[in-house]
Steps between C-alpha positions, in 0.01 A plus 500: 500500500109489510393791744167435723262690660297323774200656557253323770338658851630227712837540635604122492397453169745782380779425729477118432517547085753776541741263680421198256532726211801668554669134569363403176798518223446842261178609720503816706221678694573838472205619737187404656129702540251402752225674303402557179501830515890510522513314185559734209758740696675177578518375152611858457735487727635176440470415141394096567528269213170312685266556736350261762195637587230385776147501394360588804597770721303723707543866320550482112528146439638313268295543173462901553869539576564331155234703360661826621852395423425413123341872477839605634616371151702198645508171360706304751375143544290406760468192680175451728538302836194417668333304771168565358286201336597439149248585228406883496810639572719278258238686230543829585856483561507398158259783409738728659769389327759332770749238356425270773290336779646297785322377819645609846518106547710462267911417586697801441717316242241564324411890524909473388404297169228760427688802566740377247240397219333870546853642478518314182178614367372176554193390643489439902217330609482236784302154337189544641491871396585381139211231571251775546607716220448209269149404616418906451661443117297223415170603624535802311 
């Protein structure tokens, strides 16, 4: 059983991937944050296999709540879900070190695929996030 934390400020964004999650076969949310600044108790708390953590949230957002949880010494996988425009935040995420990037457009089958891939210790990024990371490679 993969175990999920949601982590996003809007309350139908959590409640709407909780319920498809838990229906998914061998996925469980075991909890849910509406800020960043929950986020490292939780993963205390909780003990998540992944992550799925908004970018933007008013409070710590996204990139300093993974900031602060890595100095916590975890290492759980994190998977980035944003509505913000592509580009500068699939780089830092990166930067940051999250598994994944997914668009808030995207159908939740896929958040499902990715939290299984990070789970795996696989990669988990959406297309166009992977399209951005290798224009950043090969202009380097």
């Amino acid at each position: 059983m993969i175990e999920v934390l949601l982590v996003d400020d809007s309350p139908l964004v959590r409640e709407g991937l909780r319920q498809f999650l838990d229906g998914e076969d061998g996925v469980h949310v075991v909890g849910t944050c509406a800020d960043g600044s929950e986020l490292v108790a939780a993963v205390l708390r909780w003990a998540p296999d992944v992550v799925v953590l908004d970018l933007a949230m008013p409070g710590l957002d996204g990139f300093a709540a993974a900031t602060a949880l890595r100095a916590a010494g975890s290492s759980v996988p994190l998977v980035a879900l944003s509505g913000q425009p592509l580009g500068d935040a699939v780089l830092r995420a990166r930067d940051a070190g999250f598994a994944g990037y997914l668009e808030k457009s995207q159908p939740p089958s896929d958040v499902a695929a990715a939290v299984r891939r990070a789970a795996a210790g696989e990669a988990a990024w959406s297309a166009r996030a992977r399209r951005v990371l290798d224009r950043d490679e090969r202009s380097a």
